[in-house]
N, C-alpha and C positions, 0 to 999 in steps of 0.2 A: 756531564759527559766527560768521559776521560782522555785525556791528550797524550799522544805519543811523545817521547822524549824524542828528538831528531839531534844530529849532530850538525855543523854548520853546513846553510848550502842547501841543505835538505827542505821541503817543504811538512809541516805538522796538518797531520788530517784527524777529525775528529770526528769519532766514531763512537755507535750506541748499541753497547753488547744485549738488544735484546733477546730473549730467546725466541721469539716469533721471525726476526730475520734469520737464522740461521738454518734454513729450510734449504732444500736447493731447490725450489722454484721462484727462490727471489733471485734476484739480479743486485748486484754492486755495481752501485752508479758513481763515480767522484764528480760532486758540485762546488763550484766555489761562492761562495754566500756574498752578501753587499759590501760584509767587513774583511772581503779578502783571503778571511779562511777556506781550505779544500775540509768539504763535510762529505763522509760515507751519505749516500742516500739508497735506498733499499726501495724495487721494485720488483713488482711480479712478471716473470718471464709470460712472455707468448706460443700458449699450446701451437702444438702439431701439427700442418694442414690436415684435413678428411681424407679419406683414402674408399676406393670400391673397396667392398668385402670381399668379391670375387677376384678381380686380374689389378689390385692395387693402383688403379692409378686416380689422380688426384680430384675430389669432388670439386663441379662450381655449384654457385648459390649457398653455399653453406658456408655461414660464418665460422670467421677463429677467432676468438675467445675465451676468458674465464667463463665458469658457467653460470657465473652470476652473472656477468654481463650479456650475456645468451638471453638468459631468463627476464631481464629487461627489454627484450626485442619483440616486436609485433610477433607473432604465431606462424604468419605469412612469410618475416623476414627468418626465421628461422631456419626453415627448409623447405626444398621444391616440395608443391602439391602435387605431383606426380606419381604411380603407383611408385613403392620403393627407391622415395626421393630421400637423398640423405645416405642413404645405407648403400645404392650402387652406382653406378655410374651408366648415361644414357644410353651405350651400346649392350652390358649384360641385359639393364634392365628392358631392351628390347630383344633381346635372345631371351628372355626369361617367359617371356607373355607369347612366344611364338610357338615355345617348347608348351607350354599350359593351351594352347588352341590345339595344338597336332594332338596333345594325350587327350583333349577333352572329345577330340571328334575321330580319336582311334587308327591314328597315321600311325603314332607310335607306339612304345609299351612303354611301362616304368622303369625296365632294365635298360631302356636305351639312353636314357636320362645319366649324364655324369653326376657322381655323386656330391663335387661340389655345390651344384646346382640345385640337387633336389629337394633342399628345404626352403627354397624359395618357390619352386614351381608346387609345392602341396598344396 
């Protein structure tokens, strides 16, 4: 690994020009190791929280995670078992199933349906 040249005063950190860190979803950590030296250490940032598809606001029960680390989790722990668990959030996904009762029993029509909605309710 190659060493910065520092000037007095300065501390020297060492660092590993791989090209697999130079991502931007790694993270630049500075560690200081058992002999004192400060080492670049290189990790993976932490994705996004979930968001509803619909009115954006923030899912629960669903993890964040790489998706490797996702694909490690029970099938359960993954996402609500719930109709459109994961993809909305508990208040669309109860406007959704109420708009699909009214069209199925002829309260409403398909043109009363918002069109953000209506790929969910088909």
């Amino acid at each position: 690994m190659p060493r910065r040249k520092s000037k007095k005063g300065t501390t020297k950190i060492q660092t590993s020009g791989r090209p697999r860190h130079k991502s931007s979803s790694m993270k630049k950590i500075r560690r200081r190791t058992p002999s004192g030296k400060t080492k670049i250490v290189y990790k993976h940032k932490k994705p996004g929280k979930h968001k509803c598809a619909v009115c954006g606001a923030l899912l629960h029960g669903k993890p964040r995670g790489r998706p490797v680390e996702i694909k490690r989790l029970n099938k359960s722990k993954r996402k609500p078992e719930r109709p459109f668990g994961g993809k909305l959030c508990s208040k669309c996904s109860r406007k959704i199933q109420s708009l699909r009762a009214k069209l199925k029993h002829g309260v409403i029509k398909e043109e009363d349906i918002p069109l953000s909605l209506m790929k969910y309710v088909k």
